[in-house]
C-alpha positions as CSV (number, residue, x, y, z in Angstrom):
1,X,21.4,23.9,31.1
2,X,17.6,23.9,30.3
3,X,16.2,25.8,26.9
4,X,14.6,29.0,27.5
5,X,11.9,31.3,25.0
6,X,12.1,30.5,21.7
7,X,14.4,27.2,22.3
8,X,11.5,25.9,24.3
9,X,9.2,26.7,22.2
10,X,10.9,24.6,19.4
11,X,11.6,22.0,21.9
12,X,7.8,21.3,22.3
13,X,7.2,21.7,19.0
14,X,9.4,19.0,17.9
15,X,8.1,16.7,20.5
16,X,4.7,17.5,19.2
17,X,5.5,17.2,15.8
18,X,7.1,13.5,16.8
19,X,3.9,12.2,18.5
20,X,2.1,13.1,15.1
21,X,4.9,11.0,13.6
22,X,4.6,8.5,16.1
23,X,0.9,7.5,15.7
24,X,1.6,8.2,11.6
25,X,4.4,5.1,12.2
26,X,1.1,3.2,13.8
27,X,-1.1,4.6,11.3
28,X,1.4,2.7,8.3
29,X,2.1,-0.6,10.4
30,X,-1.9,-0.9,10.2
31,X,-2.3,0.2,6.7
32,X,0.3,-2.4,5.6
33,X,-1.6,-5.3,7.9
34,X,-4.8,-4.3,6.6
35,X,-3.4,-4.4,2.4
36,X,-1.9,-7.9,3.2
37,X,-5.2,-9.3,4.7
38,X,-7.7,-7.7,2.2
39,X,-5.8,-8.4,-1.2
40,X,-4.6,-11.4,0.5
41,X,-6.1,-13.3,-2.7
42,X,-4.4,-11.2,-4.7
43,X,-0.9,-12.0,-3.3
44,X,-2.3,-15.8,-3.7
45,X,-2.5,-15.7,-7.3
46,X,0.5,-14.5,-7.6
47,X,2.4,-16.7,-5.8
48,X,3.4,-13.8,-3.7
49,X,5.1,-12.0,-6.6
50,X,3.8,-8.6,-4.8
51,X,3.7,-9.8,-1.3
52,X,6.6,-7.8,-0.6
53,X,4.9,-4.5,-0.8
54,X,2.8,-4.6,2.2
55,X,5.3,-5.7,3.9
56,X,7.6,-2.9,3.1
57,X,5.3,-1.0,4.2
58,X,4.9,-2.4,7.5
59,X,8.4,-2.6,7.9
60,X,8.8,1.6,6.9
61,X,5.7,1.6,9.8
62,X,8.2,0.4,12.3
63,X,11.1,2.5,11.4
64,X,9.1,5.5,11.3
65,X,7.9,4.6,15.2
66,X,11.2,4.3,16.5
67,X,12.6,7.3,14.8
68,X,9.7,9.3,16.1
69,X,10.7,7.6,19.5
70,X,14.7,8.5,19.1
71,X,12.9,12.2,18.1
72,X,11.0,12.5,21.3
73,X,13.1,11.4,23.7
74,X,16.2,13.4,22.3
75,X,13.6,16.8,22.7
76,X,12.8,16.0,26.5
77,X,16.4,15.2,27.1
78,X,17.6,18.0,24.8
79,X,20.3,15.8,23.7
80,X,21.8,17.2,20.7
81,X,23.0,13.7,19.3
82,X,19.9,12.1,19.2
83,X,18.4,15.3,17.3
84,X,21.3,15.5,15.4
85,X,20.6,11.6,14.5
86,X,17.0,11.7,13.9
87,X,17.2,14.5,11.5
88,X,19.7,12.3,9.6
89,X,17.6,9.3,9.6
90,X,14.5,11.6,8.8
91,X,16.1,13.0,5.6
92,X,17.4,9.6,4.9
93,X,13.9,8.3,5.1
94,X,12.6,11.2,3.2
95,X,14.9,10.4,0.1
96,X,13.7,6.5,0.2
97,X,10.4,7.4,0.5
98,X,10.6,10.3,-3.0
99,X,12.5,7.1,-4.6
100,X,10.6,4.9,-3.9
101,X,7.4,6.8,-5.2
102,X,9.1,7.5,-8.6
103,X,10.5,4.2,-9.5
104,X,6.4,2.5,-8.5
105,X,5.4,5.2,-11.3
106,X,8.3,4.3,-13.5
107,X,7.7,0.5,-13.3
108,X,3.3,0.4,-12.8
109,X,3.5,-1.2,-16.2
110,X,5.4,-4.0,-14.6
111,X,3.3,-4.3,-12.1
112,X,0.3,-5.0,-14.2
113,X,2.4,-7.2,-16.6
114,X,2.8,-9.5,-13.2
115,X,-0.9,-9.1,-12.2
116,X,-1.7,-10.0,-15.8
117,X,0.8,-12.9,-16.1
118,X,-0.4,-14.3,-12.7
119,X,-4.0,-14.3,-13.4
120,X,-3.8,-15.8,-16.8
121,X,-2.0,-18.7,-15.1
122,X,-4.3,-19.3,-12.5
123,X,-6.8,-19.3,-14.5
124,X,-5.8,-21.8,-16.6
125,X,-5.2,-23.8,-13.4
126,X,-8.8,-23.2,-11.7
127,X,-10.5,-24.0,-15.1
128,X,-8.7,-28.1,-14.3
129,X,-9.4,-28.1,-10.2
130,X,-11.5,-25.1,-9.0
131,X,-10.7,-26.7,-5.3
132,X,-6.6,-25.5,-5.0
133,X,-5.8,-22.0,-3.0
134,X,-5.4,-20.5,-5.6
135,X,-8.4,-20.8,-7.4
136,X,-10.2,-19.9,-3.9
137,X,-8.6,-16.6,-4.3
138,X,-9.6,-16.1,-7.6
139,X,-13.0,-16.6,-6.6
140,X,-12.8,-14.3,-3.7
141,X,-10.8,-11.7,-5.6
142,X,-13.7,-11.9,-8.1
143,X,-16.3,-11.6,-6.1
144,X,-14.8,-8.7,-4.0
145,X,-13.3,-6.2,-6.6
146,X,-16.2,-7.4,-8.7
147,X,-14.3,-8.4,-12.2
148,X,-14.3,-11.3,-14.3
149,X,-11.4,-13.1,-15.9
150,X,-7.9,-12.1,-16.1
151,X,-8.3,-9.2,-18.9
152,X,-11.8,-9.7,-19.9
153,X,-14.6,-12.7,-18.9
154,X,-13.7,-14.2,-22.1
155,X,-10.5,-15.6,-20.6
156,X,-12.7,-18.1,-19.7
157,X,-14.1,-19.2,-22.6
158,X,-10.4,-19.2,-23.7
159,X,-9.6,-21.5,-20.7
160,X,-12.9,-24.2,-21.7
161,X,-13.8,-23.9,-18.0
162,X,-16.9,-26.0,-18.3
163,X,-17.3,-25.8,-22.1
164,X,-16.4,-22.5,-24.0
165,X,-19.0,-20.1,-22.9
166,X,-18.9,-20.8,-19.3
167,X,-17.5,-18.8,-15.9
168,X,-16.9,-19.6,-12.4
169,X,-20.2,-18.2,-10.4
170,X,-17.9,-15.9,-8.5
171,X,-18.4,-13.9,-11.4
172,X,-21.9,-13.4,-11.1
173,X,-23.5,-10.2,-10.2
174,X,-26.2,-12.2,-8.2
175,X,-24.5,-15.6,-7.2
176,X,-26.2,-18.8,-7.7
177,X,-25.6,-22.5,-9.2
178,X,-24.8,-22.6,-12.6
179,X,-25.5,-18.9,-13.3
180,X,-22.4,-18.9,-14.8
181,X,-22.7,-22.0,-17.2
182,X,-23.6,-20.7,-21.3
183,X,-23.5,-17.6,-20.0
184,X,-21.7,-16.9,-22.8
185,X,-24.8,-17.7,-25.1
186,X,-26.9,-14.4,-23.0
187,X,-28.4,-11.7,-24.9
188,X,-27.5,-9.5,-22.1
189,X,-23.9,-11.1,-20.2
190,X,-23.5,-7.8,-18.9
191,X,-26.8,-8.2,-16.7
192,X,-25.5,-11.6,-15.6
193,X,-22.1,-11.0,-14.9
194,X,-19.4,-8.3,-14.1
195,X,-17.2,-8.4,-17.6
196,X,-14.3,-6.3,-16.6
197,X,-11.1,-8.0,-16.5
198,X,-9.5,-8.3,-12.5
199,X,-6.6,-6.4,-13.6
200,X,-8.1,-3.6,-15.8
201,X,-10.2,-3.1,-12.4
202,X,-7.4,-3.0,-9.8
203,X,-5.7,-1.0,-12.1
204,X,-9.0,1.3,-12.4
205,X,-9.6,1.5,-8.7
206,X,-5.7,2.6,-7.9
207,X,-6.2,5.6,-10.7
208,X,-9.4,6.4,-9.2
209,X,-7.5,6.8,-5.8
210,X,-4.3,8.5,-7.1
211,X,-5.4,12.0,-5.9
212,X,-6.0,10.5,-2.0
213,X,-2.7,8.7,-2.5
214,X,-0.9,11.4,-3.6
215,X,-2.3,14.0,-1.2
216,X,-1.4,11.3,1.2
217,X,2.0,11.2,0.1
218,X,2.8,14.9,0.0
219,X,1.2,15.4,3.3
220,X,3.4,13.0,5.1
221,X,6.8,14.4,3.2
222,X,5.9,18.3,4.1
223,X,5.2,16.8,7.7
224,X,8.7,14.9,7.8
225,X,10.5,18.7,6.0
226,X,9.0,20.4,8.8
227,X,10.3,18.3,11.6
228,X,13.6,18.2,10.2
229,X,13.7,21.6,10.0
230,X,12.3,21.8,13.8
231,X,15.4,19.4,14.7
232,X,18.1,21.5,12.9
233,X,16.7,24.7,14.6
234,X,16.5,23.1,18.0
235,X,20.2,22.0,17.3
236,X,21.6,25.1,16.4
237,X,19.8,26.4,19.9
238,X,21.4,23.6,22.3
239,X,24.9,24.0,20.7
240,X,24.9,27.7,21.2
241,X,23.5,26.8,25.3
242,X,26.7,24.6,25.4
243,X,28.8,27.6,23.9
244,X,27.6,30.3,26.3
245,X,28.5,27.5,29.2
């Protein structure tokens, strides 16, 4: 027995509200492709300590498209156990996802303690052969996020990469040979090179994006409340169609 009035109305809705979440399931898959190929240097360094995140986020990407999938289907069909199961995997998803946002605020400190503890070593391990994979990322992780060093550019004086006041030229703000040798020795180092630590400046940028991120965040949780609440309401309308039959 089809839906009729307000049930219908609902039934569209929820099937409109699941192609948003559809495309918002695209939207992540991409996001966590594009993080993993332009910090790619970052997860380098690290020996991919942090690799995982990206890919957790792909991986929420495709769970979010195939519940969305489940969610639009069950709507045309008007199948109350698929509704009834994508609300469950919706809240379910919902709770990871409010978890998973307080325990990355709980442990950011960790994070940068990694970032920190990754740098430092590759550092020390670019300053004896600048030609490994690592130290290719450092240079391209430099020369990207436009920071120098691990917590400061004096890491690599600390590392006597070519003689204590010396640094790689990916730290230079205009790149050249040798710009980087004695810089150390410059009336003006600030003018020759970008002196903020990598990991002060990651760090830096993520605050500086906090409010998108969080906007972000409480957008796609009031979209997910919503829909559940569409799928409950569209229940409770095809359980009373079977009653009346």
């Amino acid at each position: 027995m089809g839906l009729e009035g307000s049930a219908k109305c609902l039934k569209f809705l929820l099937f409109t509200f699941n192609f948003v979440f559809f495309i918002m399931g695209i939207a992540l898959i991409a996001l966590g492709a594009f993080v993993k190929s332009a910090y790619g240097s970052v997860f380098t360094i690290t020996n991919n300590a942090l690799t995982s995140a990206p890919v957790i986020v792909i991986i929420i990407g495709c769970i979010i498209f195939l519940i969305a999938f489940f969610g639009c289907f069950g709507a045309i069909r008007e199948s109350y156990c698929m509704i009834t199961a994508f609300s469950v995997f919706m809240g379910i998803i919902l709770i990871m996802e409010i978890v998973a946002g307080i325990l990355g605020y709980v442990y950011r400190g960790d994070v940068q303690k990694v970032l920190g503890q990754s740098f430092e070593k590759a550092l020390d391990h670019y300053a004896m052969n600048n030609a490994t994979p690592s130290a290719r990322a450092f240079d391209f992780l430099q020369k990207t996020v436009r920071c120098c060093g691990s917590y400061n550019y004096t890491d690599w004086f600390d590392a006597h990469f070519a003689g204590n006041d010396s640094v790689p030229k990916s730290c230079c703000r205009i790149e050249k040979d040798r710009c980087g040798i004695d810089v150390g020795k410059s009336k003006n180092i600030s003018a020759v090179i970008y002196t903020k630590g990598c990991v002060d400046k990651l760090s830096q940028d993520v605050t500086n994006n906090l409010g998108i991120i969080g906007g972000v965040a409480i957008a796609i949780a009031c979209v997910q409340i919503i829909g559940i609440v569409f799928a409950c309401c569209l229940m409770r309308s095809i359980r009373s169609g079977y009653e009346q039959v």
